[in-house]
N, C-alpha and C positions, 0 to 999 in steps of 0.2 A: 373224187370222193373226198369228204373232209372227217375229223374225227374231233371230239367234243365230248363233254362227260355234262350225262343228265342231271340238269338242276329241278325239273317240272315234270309232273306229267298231268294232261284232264285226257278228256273222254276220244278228242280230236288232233289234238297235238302234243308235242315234246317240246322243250324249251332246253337247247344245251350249251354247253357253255366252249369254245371254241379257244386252241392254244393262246390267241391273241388279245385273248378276255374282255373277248366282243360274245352276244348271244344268236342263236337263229332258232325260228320255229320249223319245226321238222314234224309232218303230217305223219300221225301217229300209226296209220289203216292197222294192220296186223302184226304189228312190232311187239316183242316183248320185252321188257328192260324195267334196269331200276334205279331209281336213286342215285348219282354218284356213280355210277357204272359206265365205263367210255365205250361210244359206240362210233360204227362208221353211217355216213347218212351224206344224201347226194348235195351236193352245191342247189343252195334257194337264192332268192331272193334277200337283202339284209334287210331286218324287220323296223319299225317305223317307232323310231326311239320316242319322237315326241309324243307318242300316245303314254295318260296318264295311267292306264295300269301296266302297263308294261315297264315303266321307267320304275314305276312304284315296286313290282316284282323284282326286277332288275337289285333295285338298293337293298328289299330284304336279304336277299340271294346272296348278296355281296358282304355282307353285316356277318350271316349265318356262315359264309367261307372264311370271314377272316377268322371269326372267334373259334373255328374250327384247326384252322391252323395255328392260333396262338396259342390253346389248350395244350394242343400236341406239342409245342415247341417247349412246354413249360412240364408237360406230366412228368417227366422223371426226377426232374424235382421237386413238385406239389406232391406226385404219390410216394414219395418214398422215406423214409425218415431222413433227419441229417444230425450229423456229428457236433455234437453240442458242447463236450469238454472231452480232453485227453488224461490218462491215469497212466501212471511209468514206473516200474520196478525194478530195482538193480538189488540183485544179490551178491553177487556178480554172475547166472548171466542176466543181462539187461533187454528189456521189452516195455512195447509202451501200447495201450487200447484205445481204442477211442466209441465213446460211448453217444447211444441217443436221451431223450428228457428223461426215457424208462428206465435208465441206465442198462441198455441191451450194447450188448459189443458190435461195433459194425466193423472194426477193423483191428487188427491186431498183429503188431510187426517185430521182429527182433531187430535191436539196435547196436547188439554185435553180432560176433561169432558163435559165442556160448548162447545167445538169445536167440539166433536164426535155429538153432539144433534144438531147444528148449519148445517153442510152438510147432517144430512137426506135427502132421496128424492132429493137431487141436482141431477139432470143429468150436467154433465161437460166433459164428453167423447168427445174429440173433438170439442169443443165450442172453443170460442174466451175467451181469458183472463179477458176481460174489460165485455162480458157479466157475464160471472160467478161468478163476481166481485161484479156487480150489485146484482148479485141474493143474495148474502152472503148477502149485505149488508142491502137488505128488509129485509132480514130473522131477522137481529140482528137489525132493528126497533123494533121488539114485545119485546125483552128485553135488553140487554146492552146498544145497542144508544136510549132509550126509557126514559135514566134517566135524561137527559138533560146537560151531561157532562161525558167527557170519554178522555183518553190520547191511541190513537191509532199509534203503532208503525208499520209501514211497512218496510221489510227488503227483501233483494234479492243477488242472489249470481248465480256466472255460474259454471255447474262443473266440465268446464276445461278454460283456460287464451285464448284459441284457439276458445272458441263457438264462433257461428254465431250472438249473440244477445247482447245487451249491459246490464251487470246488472244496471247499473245507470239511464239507459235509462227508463227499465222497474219499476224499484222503483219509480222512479219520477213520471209517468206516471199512475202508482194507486196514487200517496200520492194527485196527482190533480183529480182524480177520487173519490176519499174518499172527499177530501174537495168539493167538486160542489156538492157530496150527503146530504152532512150538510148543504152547504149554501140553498139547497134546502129545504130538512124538517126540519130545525132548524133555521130560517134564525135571528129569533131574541134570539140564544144562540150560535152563532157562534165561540164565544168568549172565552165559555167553553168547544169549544172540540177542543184537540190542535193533528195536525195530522204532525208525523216524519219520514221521509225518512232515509233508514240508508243500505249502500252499504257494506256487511259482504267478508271477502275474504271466502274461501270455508273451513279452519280452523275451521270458527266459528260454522259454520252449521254442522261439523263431534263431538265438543266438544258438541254441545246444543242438538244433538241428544242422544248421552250420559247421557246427566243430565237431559233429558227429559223436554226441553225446547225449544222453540221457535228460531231464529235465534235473533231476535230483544231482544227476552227480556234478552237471554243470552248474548247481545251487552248491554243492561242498567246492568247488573249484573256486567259486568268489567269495564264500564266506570263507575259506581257509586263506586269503590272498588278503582278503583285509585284515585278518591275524595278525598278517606277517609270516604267514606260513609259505614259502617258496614250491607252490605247486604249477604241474603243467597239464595242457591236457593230451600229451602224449599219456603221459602217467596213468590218467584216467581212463585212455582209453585199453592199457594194454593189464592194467593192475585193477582188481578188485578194491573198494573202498574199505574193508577188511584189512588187506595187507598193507593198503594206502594210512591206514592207522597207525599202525604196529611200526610202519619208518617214522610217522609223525606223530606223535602222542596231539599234537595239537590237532591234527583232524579230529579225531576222537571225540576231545574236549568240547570244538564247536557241536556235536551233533547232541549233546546232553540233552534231554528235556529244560526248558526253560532258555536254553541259547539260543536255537532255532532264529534267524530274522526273518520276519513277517513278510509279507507280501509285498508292503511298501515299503521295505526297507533292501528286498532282493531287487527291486524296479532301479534304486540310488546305486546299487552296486552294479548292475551292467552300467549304467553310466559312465561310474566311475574308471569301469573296467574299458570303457571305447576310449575314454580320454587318458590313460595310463595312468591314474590316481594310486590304482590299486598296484601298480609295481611301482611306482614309489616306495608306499607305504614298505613294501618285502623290503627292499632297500636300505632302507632306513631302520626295519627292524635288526637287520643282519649287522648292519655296521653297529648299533645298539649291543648289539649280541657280543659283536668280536670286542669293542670298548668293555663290556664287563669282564669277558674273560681275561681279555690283558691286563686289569687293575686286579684283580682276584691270584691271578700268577703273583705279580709284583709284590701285594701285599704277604701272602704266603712265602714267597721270598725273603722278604726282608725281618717276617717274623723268623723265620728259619737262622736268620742271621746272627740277628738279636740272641735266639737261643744259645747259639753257636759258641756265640762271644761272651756270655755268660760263663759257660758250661767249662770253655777253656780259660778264662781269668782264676776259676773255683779250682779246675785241677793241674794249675801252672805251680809247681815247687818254687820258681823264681819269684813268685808275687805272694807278697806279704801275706799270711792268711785270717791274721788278727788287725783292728783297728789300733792307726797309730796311737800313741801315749799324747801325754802334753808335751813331752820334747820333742817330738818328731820321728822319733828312734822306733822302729819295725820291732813287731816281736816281744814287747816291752811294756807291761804293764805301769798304772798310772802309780803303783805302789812302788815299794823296794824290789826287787828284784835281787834272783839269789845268783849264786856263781855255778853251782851243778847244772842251772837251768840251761845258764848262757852253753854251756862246755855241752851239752845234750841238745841244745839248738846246731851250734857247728856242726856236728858230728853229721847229724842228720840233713844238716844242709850240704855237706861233704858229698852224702853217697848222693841223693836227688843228683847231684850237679855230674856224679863219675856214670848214673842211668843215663841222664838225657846227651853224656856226649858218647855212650854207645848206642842211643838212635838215631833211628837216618835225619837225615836234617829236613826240613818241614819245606814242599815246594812251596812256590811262591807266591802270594795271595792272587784271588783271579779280580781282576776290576771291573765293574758293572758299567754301562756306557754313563752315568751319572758321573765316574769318576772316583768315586770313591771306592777303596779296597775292603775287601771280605775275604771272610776266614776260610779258607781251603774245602771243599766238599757240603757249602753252602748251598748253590746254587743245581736245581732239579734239568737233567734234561728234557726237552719238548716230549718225549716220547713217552714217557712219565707224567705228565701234565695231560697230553693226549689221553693216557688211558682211564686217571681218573676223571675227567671231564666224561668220559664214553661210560665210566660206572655209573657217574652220577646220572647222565643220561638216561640210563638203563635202568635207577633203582624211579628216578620220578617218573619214569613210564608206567613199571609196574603199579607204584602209586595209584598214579592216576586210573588205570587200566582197573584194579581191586575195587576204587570209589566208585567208578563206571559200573562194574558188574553188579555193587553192593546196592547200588542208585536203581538200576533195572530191576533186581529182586524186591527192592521195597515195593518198584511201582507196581510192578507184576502181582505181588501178595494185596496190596490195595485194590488192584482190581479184581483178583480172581475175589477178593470178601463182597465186594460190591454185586459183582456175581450173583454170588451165593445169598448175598441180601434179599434180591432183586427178585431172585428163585422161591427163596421162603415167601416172599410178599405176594407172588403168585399162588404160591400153593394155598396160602393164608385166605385169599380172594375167593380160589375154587372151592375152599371148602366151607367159608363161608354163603356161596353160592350153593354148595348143596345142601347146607344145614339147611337155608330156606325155602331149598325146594323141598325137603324133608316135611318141614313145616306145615309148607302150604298143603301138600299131597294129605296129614294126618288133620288137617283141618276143612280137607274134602270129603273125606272119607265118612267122619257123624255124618254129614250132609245127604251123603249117596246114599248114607244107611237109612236117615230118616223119611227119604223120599222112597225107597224100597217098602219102607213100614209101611205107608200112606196106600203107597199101589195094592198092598198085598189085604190090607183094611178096604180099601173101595172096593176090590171085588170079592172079601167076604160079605160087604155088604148088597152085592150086587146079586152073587149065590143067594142069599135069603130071600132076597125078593123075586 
Protein backbone atom coordinates (compact mmCIF):
# COMPACT_ATOMS: atom_id res chain seq x y z
CA UNK A 1 0.00 0.00 0.00
CA UNK A 2 1.34 3.51 -0.78
CA UNK A 3 -0.14 6.78 0.73
CA UNK A 4 -0.39 10.27 -1.09
CA UNK A 5 -2.56 13.28 -0.64
CA UNK A 6 -5.31 14.00 -3.26
CA UNK A 7 -4.34 16.69 -5.71
CA UNK A 8 -7.42 15.68 -8.60
CA UNK A 9 -10.42 14.23 -8.73
CA UNK A 10 -12.91 13.53 -12.30
CA UNK A 11 -15.54 11.09 -12.71
CA UNK A 12 -12.88 7.81 -13.20
CA UNK A 13 -9.71 8.62 -11.43
CA UNK A 14 -7.80 10.25 -8.52
CA UNK A 15 -4.53 11.92 -9.14
CA UNK A 16 -2.30 11.98 -5.89
CA UNK A 17 0.49 13.16 -4.89
CA UNK A 18 3.12 10.67 -3.31
CA UNK A 19 5.94 11.46 -0.24
CA UNK A 20 8.49 11.54 -3.10
CA UNK A 21 6.77 14.24 -5.11
CA UNK A 22 6.10 12.04 -7.89
CA UNK A 23 2.26 11.60 -8.93
CA UNK A 24 0.00 8.37 -9.63
CA UNK A 25 -3.41 7.92 -11.01
CA UNK A 26 -5.53 5.75 -8.73
CA UNK A 27 -9.00 4.31 -10.26
CA UNK A 28 -11.48 6.27 -8.46
CA UNK A 29 -14.55 3.00 -8.57
CA UNK A 30 -16.38 3.88 -5.10
CA UNK A 31 -13.70 5.94 -3.15
CA UNK A 32 -14.71 8.79 -1.34
CA UNK A 33 -12.06 11.57 -0.58
CA UNK A 34 -11.20 15.21 -0.99
CA UNK A 35 -8.92 17.65 -1.85
CA UNK A 36 -5.76 17.53 0.02
CA UNK A 37 -6.81 14.63 2.20
CA UNK A 38 -4.08 11.70 2.37
CA UNK A 39 -5.37 8.54 1.58
CA UNK A 40 -3.98 4.98 1.29
CA UNK A 41 -4.37 3.36 -2.41
CA UNK A 42 -2.67 0.09 -3.84
CA UNK A 43 0.86 0.30 -5.87
CA UNK A 44 -0.06 1.08 -9.97
CA UNK A 45 1.64 1.46 -12.53
CA UNK A 46 3.90 5.08 -12.66
CA UNK A 47 1.87 7.40 -15.12
CA UNK A 48 3.26 8.55 -18.50
CA UNK A 49 4.88 11.86 -17.62
CA UNK A 50 5.37 12.79 -21.32
CA UNK A 51 1.73 13.10 -22.08
CA UNK A 52 0.84 16.74 -22.39
CA UNK A 53 -1.92 17.15 -20.01
CA UNK A 54 -0.74 15.44 -17.47
CA UNK A 55 2.56 17.20 -17.33
CA UNK A 56 0.42 20.39 -17.88
CA UNK A 57 -1.82 19.35 -14.62
CA UNK A 58 1.27 18.24 -13.02
CA UNK A 59 2.94 22.15 -13.05
CA UNK A 60 -0.49 23.76 -12.07
CA UNK A 61 -0.64 21.45 -8.98
CA UNK A 62 2.75 22.25 -8.35
CA UNK A 63 2.41 26.21 -8.69
CA UNK A 64 -0.93 25.94 -6.51
CA UNK A 65 1.36 23.74 -3.53
CA UNK A 66 3.89 26.10 -3.47
CA UNK A 67 1.85 29.35 -3.18
CA UNK A 68 0.07 27.38 -0.65
CA UNK A 69 2.87 26.82 1.32
CA UNK A 70 4.47 30.11 1.03
CA UNK A 71 1.15 31.92 2.16
CA UNK A 72 1.33 29.84 5.29
CA UNK A 73 4.96 30.34 5.94
CA UNK A 74 4.24 34.06 5.70
CA UNK A 75 0.41 34.47 7.42
CA UNK A 76 1.55 35.44 10.83
CA UNK A 77 3.08 38.02 9.66
CA UNK A 78 0.93 39.46 6.57
CA UNK A 79 -2.16 38.76 9.06
CA UNK A 80 -1.01 40.35 12.01
CA UNK A 81 -0.22 43.91 12.74
CA UNK A 82 3.45 44.93 13.56
CA UNK A 83 5.27 47.22 15.99
CA UNK A 84 5.93 50.24 14.20
CA UNK A 85 7.44 52.78 17.17
CA UNK A 86 8.22 52.30 20.93
CA UNK A 87 6.89 54.95 23.67
CA UNK A 88 8.80 54.72 27.29
CA UNK A 89 7.93 56.25 30.63
CA UNK A 90 9.90 56.78 33.75
CA UNK A 91 8.51 58.32 36.74
CA UNK A 92 10.31 56.28 38.39
CA UNK A 93 8.65 53.33 37.85
CA UNK A 94 9.85 52.85 34.30
CA UNK A 95 7.98 51.00 31.36
CA UNK A 96 8.20 51.04 27.68
CA UNK A 97 4.97 50.00 24.74
CA UNK A 98 5.14 49.40 21.71
CA UNK A 99 2.63 50.54 19.32
CA UNK A 100 1.10 49.54 15.70
CA UNK A 101 0.31 52.56 12.73
CA UNK A 102 -3.13 52.74 14.90
CA UNK A 103 -1.36 53.50 17.70
CA UNK A 104 -2.84 50.19 19.49
CA UNK A 105 -0.39 48.66 22.32
CA UNK A 106 0.95 45.32 21.24
CA UNK A 107 3.32 45.02 23.81
CA UNK A 108 4.08 46.44 27.01
CA UNK A 109 6.97 45.58 29.38
CA UNK A 110 8.39 46.97 32.77
CA UNK A 111 11.97 48.07 32.58
CA UNK A 112 12.58 47.80 36.11
CA UNK A 113 11.46 46.70 39.42
CA UNK A 114 8.90 49.32 40.13
CA UNK A 115 7.67 48.91 36.36
CA UNK A 116 7.40 45.04 36.48
CA UNK A 117 4.74 45.75 39.72
CA UNK A 118 3.31 48.91 37.88
CA UNK A 119 1.67 46.65 34.47
CA UNK A 120 0.40 43.84 36.63
CA UNK A 121 -3.18 42.95 35.49
CA UNK A 122 -2.98 45.63 32.70
CA UNK A 123 -4.82 44.33 29.99
CA UNK A 124 -3.17 46.39 26.79
CA UNK A 125 -3.62 43.75 24.03
CA UNK A 126 -4.83 45.84 21.46
CA UNK A 127 -6.15 48.93 23.31
CA UNK A 128 -5.73 52.37 22.29
CA UNK A 129 -2.19 54.05 23.45
CA UNK A 130 -3.75 57.14 25.33
CA UNK A 131 -6.13 54.43 27.15
CA UNK A 132 -3.42 52.48 28.46
CA UNK A 133 -1.83 55.48 29.36
CA UNK A 134 -4.45 56.36 31.49
CA UNK A 135 -4.49 53.18 33.30
CA UNK A 136 -0.50 53.34 34.04
CA UNK A 137 -1.02 56.40 35.18
CA UNK A 138 -3.98 55.70 38.07
CA UNK A 139 -1.98 52.89 38.90
CA UNK A 140 1.16 55.11 39.78
CA UNK A 141 -1.26 57.56 41.82
CA UNK A 142 -1.13 54.82 44.75
CA UNK A 143 2.68 55.41 44.72
CA UNK A 144 5.29 57.46 42.65
CA UNK A 145 2.70 60.46 41.64
CA UNK A 146 1.39 60.00 45.19
CA UNK A 147 4.44 62.02 46.67
CA UNK A 148 3.53 65.39 45.41
CA UNK A 149 6.46 65.87 42.89
CA UNK A 150 8.06 63.80 40.31
CA UNK A 151 10.37 64.58 36.97
CA UNK A 152 8.58 62.34 34.33
CA UNK A 153 10.41 61.72 31.27
CA UNK A 154 8.54 60.55 28.11
CA UNK A 155 10.47 59.31 25.19
CA UNK A 156 9.57 57.74 21.79
CA UNK A 157 11.27 56.45 18.69
CA UNK A 158 10.17 54.55 15.27
CA UNK A 159 11.86 51.44 14.32
CA UNK A 160 12.49 52.27 10.96
CA UNK A 161 12.76 56.36 9.22
CA UNK A 162 9.89 54.72 6.86
CA UNK A 163 7.06 53.98 9.64
CA UNK A 164 3.77 55.04 9.23
CA UNK A 165 3.59 57.19 12.61
CA UNK A 166 5.38 60.18 13.67
CA UNK A 167 7.66 59.71 16.75
CA UNK A 168 7.32 63.46 17.69
CA UNK A 169 3.90 63.38 17.16
CA UNK A 170 3.28 60.54 19.53
CA UNK A 171 5.76 61.88 22.32
CA UNK A 172 4.01 65.09 22.48
CA UNK A 173 0.90 63.69 22.53
CA UNK A 174 1.42 61.56 26.13
CA UNK A 175 3.78 64.49 27.41
CA UNK A 176 0.08 66.63 27.13
CA UNK A 177 -1.70 63.46 28.46
CA UNK A 178 0.52 63.22 31.46
CA UNK A 179 0.28 67.00 32.04
CA UNK A 180 -4.02 67.28 31.99
CA UNK A 181 -3.49 63.92 34.50
CA UNK A 182 -1.43 66.23 37.04
CA UNK A 183 -3.44 69.22 36.36
CA UNK A 184 -6.22 67.17 37.30
CA UNK A 185 -5.15 65.39 40.62
CA UNK A 186 -2.58 67.76 41.69
CA UNK A 187 -3.99 70.90 40.61
CA UNK A 188 -2.46 72.93 43.49
CA UNK A 189 1.20 71.01 42.97
CA UNK A 190 1.43 71.48 39.38
CA UNK A 191 4.40 73.17 39.85
CA UNK A 192 6.36 70.20 41.21
CA UNK A 193 5.93 67.76 38.69
CA UNK A 194 7.80 68.80 35.62
CA UNK A 195 6.85 66.51 32.50
CA UNK A 196 9.61 66.19 29.33
CA UNK A 197 9.09 65.14 25.81
CA UNK A 198 12.28 63.83 24.29
CA UNK A 199 12.24 62.34 20.54
CA UNK A 200 15.37 59.46 20.66
CA UNK A 201 16.65 58.36 17.11
CA UNK A 202 16.44 54.29 17.22
CA UNK A 203 20.39 54.32 18.45
CA UNK A 204 19.31 55.33 21.54
CA UNK A 205 16.74 52.61 22.24
CA UNK A 206 19.24 49.60 20.86
CA UNK A 207 22.20 51.33 23.54
CA UNK A 208 19.53 51.74 26.57
CA UNK A 209 18.35 48.24 25.98
CA UNK A 210 21.89 47.17 26.53
CA UNK A 211 22.45 49.11 29.74
CA UNK A 212 19.19 48.14 30.76
CA UNK A 213 17.63 51.35 30.82
CA UNK A 214 14.94 53.20 29.67
CA UNK A 215 15.12 55.34 26.26
CA UNK A 216 14.52 58.66 28.18
CA UNK A 217 16.68 58.08 31.02
CA UNK A 218 19.48 56.87 28.85
CA UNK A 219 18.80 60.28 26.93
CA UNK A 220 19.29 62.30 30.57
CA UNK A 221 22.62 59.95 31.06
CA UNK A 222 24.31 61.58 27.83
CA UNK A 223 23.03 64.78 27.87
CA UNK A 224 23.92 65.14 31.64
CA UNK A 225 27.55 63.69 30.59
CA UNK A 226 28.05 66.15 27.97
CA UNK A 227 27.32 68.98 30.72
CA UNK A 228 30.00 67.75 32.52
CA UNK A 229 27.68 66.37 34.90
CA UNK A 230 29.45 63.03 36.30
CA UNK A 231 26.63 60.58 35.94
CA UNK A 232 26.48 56.70 35.88
CA UNK A 233 24.08 54.35 34.78
CA UNK A 234 24.19 52.41 37.93
CA UNK A 235 22.68 55.60 39.19
CA UNK A 236 20.05 55.37 36.81
CA UNK A 237 19.20 52.41 37.25
CA UNK A 238 18.82 52.26 41.02
CA UNK A 239 17.74 56.16 41.61
CA UNK A 240 14.65 57.85 40.18
CA UNK A 241 15.41 60.99 37.83
CA UNK A 242 13.78 63.00 40.59
CA UNK A 243 16.25 62.38 43.22
CA UNK A 244 18.97 62.14 40.39
CA UNK A 245 18.11 66.00 40.27
CA UNK A 246 17.91 67.14 43.72
CA UNK A 247 22.01 65.55 43.98
CA UNK A 248 22.57 67.31 40.74
CA UNK A 249 21.00 70.53 40.06
CA UNK A 250 22.49 70.21 36.64
CA UNK A 251 20.26 67.26 35.57
CA UNK A 252 17.42 69.31 36.17
CA UNK A 253 18.73 72.20 34.30
CA UNK A 254 19.25 69.92 31.03
CA UNK A 255 15.50 68.82 31.10
CA UNK A 256 14.14 72.53 30.95
CA UNK A 257 11.97 73.14 27.98
CA UNK A 258 14.06 74.53 25.16
CA UNK A 259 17.48 72.47 26.34
CA UNK A 260 16.16 69.15 25.29
CA UNK A 261 18.76 67.96 22.13
CA UNK A 262 17.10 66.89 19.20
CA UNK A 263 17.18 63.74 17.74
CA UNK A 264 20.21 64.45 15.62
CA UNK A 265 21.88 65.74 18.09
CA UNK A 266 21.12 62.47 20.82
CA UNK A 267 22.40 60.30 17.41
CA UNK A 268 26.29 62.65 18.00
CA UNK A 269 26.08 61.92 21.59
CA UNK A 270 25.99 58.01 21.64
CA UNK A 271 28.79 58.38 19.40
CA UNK A 272 30.46 60.41 21.27
CA UNK A 273 29.68 58.32 24.11
CA UNK A 274 31.34 54.71 22.40
CA UNK A 275 34.39 56.79 21.76
CA UNK A 276 34.75 58.21 25.37
CA UNK A 277 34.38 61.99 24.09
CA UNK A 278 31.81 62.39 26.74
CA UNK A 279 34.14 61.35 29.82
CA UNK A 280 36.50 63.44 28.64
CA UNK A 281 34.42 66.21 28.65
CA UNK A 282 33.29 65.15 32.77
CA UNK A 283 36.99 65.29 33.15
CA UNK A 284 37.66 68.32 32.21
CA UNK A 285 34.78 69.86 33.74
CA UNK A 286 35.82 68.70 37.27
CA UNK A 287 39.32 69.61 36.93
CA UNK A 288 37.50 73.16 35.69
CA UNK A 289 35.50 72.95 38.84
CA UNK A 290 38.41 72.10 41.43
CA UNK A 291 40.68 75.25 39.44
CA UNK A 292 37.96 77.63 40.30
CA UNK A 293 37.56 76.65 43.68
CA UNK A 294 41.08 76.76 44.54
CA UNK A 295 41.52 80.46 43.07
CA UNK A 296 38.19 81.55 44.98
CA UNK A 297 39.81 79.93 48.54
CA UNK A 298 43.10 81.82 47.69
CA UNK A 299 41.62 84.89 46.80
CA UNK A 300 39.29 85.13 49.72
CA UNK A 301 42.39 84.34 51.67
CA UNK A 302 44.38 86.91 50.81
CA UNK A 303 41.55 89.43 51.01
CA UNK A 304 41.11 88.17 54.56
CA UNK A 305 44.65 89.16 54.93
CA UNK A 306 44.68 92.43 53.56
CA UNK A 307 41.91 93.03 55.97
CA UNK A 308 43.65 91.73 58.77
CA UNK A 309 46.63 93.72 58.29
CA UNK A 310 44.81 96.85 57.94
CA UNK A 311 42.56 96.44 60.91
CA UNK A 312 45.73 95.64 63.10
CA UNK A 313 48.36 98.65 61.72
CA UNK A 314 44.64 100.94 62.78
CA UNK A 315 44.58 99.44 66.45
CA UNK A 316 48.51 99.04 66.95
CA UNK A 317 49.24 101.88 69.94
CA UNK A 318 52.99 101.48 68.70
CA UNK A 319 52.26 102.77 65.14
CA UNK A 320 51.84 106.30 64.61
CA UNK A 321 48.19 107.06 64.24
CA UNK A 322 48.59 110.71 62.64
CA UNK A 323 50.48 111.52 59.44
CA UNK A 324 54.05 112.37 59.78
CA UNK A 325 54.82 116.34 59.87
CA UNK A 326 57.39 117.88 57.45
CA UNK A 327 60.10 117.00 59.83
CA UNK A 328 59.49 113.58 60.15
CA UNK A 329 58.65 113.63 63.88
CA UNK A 330 55.39 111.07 64.73
CA UNK A 331 52.60 112.71 66.52
CA UNK A 332 53.48 116.33 65.33
CA UNK A 333 51.69 118.57 63.46
CA UNK A 334 52.99 120.65 60.42
CA UNK A 335 52.24 123.82 63.00
CA UNK A 336 53.72 124.83 66.40
CA UNK A 337 53.17 122.41 68.71
CA UNK A 338 52.35 122.84 72.35
CA UNK A 339 54.24 121.23 75.53
CA UNK A 340 50.83 119.82 77.51
CA UNK A 341 50.36 118.14 74.17
CA UNK A 342 53.67 116.46 74.13
CA UNK A 343 53.36 115.55 78.19
CA UNK A 344 49.59 114.06 77.45
CA UNK A 345 51.15 112.20 74.36
CA UNK A 346 53.92 110.27 76.82
CA UNK A 347 51.64 109.63 79.24
CA UNK A 348 49.35 107.83 77.22
CA UNK A 349 52.01 106.31 75.31
CA UNK A 350 53.16 105.07 78.91
CA UNK A 351 50.05 103.09 79.82
CA UNK A 352 49.35 101.58 75.80
CA UNK A 353 53.05 100.18 76.26
CA UNK A 354 52.42 98.93 80.42
CA UNK A 355 48.66 96.98 78.43
CA UNK A 356 50.43 95.36 75.71
CA UNK A 357 53.30 93.99 78.11
CA UNK A 358 50.46 92.54 80.32
CA UNK A 359 49.31 90.63 77.21
CA UNK A 360 50.21 87.39 76.01
CA UNK A 361 52.65 87.78 73.40
CA UNK A 362 51.20 87.30 69.87
CA UNK A 363 52.10 83.58 68.27
CA UNK A 364 53.88 83.48 65.43
CA UNK A 365 52.87 84.57 62.04
CA UNK A 366 51.68 81.26 59.96
CA UNK A 367 53.63 81.28 56.30
CA UNK A 368 51.45 80.37 53.20
CA UNK A 369 53.53 78.07 50.80
CA UNK A 370 54.24 81.38 48.59
CA UNK A 371 56.50 82.23 51.30
CA UNK A 372 55.30 85.12 52.57
CA UNK A 373 54.20 85.69 56.28
CA UNK A 374 50.49 86.53 57.42
CA UNK A 375 49.01 87.96 60.34
CA UNK A 376 47.78 85.17 62.89
CA UNK A 377 44.05 83.87 62.42
CA UNK A 378 44.08 84.89 58.74
CA UNK A 379 43.85 81.95 57.17
CA UNK A 380 40.16 79.65 57.15
CA UNK A 381 40.45 75.99 57.70
CA UNK A 382 39.18 73.36 54.72
CA UNK A 383 36.39 72.41 56.84
CA UNK A 384 35.10 75.87 56.72
CA UNK A 385 35.68 76.52 53.09
CA UNK A 386 33.89 72.91 52.66
CA UNK A 387 30.73 74.13 54.31
CA UNK A 388 30.39 77.31 52.57
CA UNK A 389 30.94 75.89 49.18
CA UNK A 390 28.12 73.03 50.27
CA UNK A 391 25.87 76.39 51.17
CA UNK A 392 26.34 77.69 48.21
CA UNK A 393 25.67 74.57 46.50
CA UNK A 394 22.66 74.33 48.26
CA UNK A 395 21.35 77.94 47.89
CA UNK A 396 22.02 77.71 43.70
CA UNK A 397 20.12 74.47 43.77
CA UNK A 398 17.27 75.93 45.31
CA UNK A 399 17.63 78.81 42.73
CA UNK A 400 17.52 76.85 40.10
CA UNK A 401 14.95 74.40 41.38
CA UNK A 402 12.14 77.85 42.16
CA UNK A 403 13.11 78.96 38.32
CA UNK A 404 12.30 75.30 37.33
CA UNK A 405 8.93 75.28 39.06
CA UNK A 406 8.22 79.09 38.20
CA UNK A 407 9.08 78.03 34.23
CA UNK A 408 6.60 74.92 34.54
CA UNK A 409 3.74 77.07 35.98
CA UNK A 410 4.13 79.56 33.25
CA UNK A 411 4.03 76.87 30.78
CA UNK A 412 1.25 75.05 32.42
CA UNK A 413 -1.03 78.54 32.64
CA UNK A 414 -0.21 79.05 28.85
CA UNK A 415 -1.63 75.88 28.12
CA UNK A 416 -4.35 75.32 30.24
CA UNK A 417 -5.61 79.23 28.43
CA UNK A 418 -4.87 77.67 25.12
CA UNK A 419 -7.19 75.12 26.40
CA UNK A 420 -9.78 77.03 27.31
CA UNK A 421 -9.30 79.16 24.06
CA UNK A 422 -9.60 76.27 21.97
CA UNK A 423 -12.95 75.24 24.06
CA UNK A 424 -14.77 78.67 23.68
CA UNK A 425 -13.84 78.48 19.75
CA UNK A 426 -15.81 75.30 19.89
CA UNK A 427 -18.57 76.25 21.68
CA UNK A 428 -18.48 79.42 19.51
CA UNK A 429 -18.69 76.95 16.22
CA UNK A 430 -21.61 74.86 17.81
CA UNK A 431 -23.57 77.63 18.41
CA UNK A 432 -23.16 79.15 15.53
CA UNK A 433 -24.03 75.80 13.98
CA UNK A 434 -27.22 75.89 15.72
CA UNK A 435 -28.22 79.61 15.14
CA UNK A 436 -28.25 78.35 11.43
CA UNK A 437 -29.99 75.56 11.90
CA UNK A 438 -32.51 77.67 13.84
CA UNK A 439 -32.50 79.72 10.70
CA UNK A 440 -33.05 77.36 8.22
CA UNK A 441 -35.87 75.29 10.30
CA UNK A 442 -37.83 79.25 10.67
CA UNK A 443 -37.31 79.53 7.16
CA UNK A 444 -39.01 76.09 6.31
CA UNK A 445 -41.59 76.60 8.33
CA UNK A 446 -43.72 79.87 5.87
CA UNK A 447 -42.88 77.12 3.50
CA UNK A 448 -44.77 74.08 5.11
CA UNK A 449 -47.37 76.72 6.00
CA UNK A 450 -47.87 77.98 2.55
CA UNK A 451 -47.99 74.54 1.10
CA UNK A 452 -50.53 73.37 3.92
CA UNK A 453 -52.68 76.66 2.71
CA UNK A 454 -52.60 75.49 -1.07
CA UNK A 455 -53.59 71.64 -0.07
CA UNK A 456 -56.34 72.93 2.22
CA UNK A 457 -57.66 75.62 -0.96
CA UNK A 458 -57.51 72.58 -3.62
CA UNK A 459 -59.75 70.74 -1.76
CA UNK A 460 -62.07 73.34 -0.88
CA UNK A 461 -62.04 73.80 -4.29
CA UNK A 462 -62.47 70.30 -5.01
CA UNK A 463 -65.65 70.20 -2.17
CA UNK A 464 -67.55 72.72 -4.49
CA UNK A 465 -67.25 70.89 -7.30
Amino acid sequence: MNKGIVMEISEKSIIVMRPDGKFDRVPRKNRSCEIGEEIDYAAVKGMDWRSPSIAGRSAIVAAVVFCLVLFASFNGKLGSPEIVAYVSMDINPSIEMGIDKDENVLELRGLNGDGQVLIEAVEYKGKKLEAVTATLLDKAEQTALAKGEAEIIIASTTVSDSAAVSDTVIAEKVRQQVTKHIQLTHPNQTGSYQVAAITAPQEVRAEADKNGVSMGKYTVYLNAKNNGTPVTIEELKKESVLKLSKEKPEVSKALEPGKLPDKAAIRALVEEEKSGKLDKKVEEKQKESKSNNGNKGNSSGNNSNNNNNNSNSKNDPKKPSTPPSNNGKPGTSSGSGNSSDKKDDKKDDKKDDDKDDKKTPPKPAVTPPSGKPTNPGTTRPPSEKKDEDDNRKQEEAKKAEEERRREEARRLDEQKKKDEAAKKEQERKKEEEDRKKDESKKKDEPKKADSSDRDEKKDGKDDKR
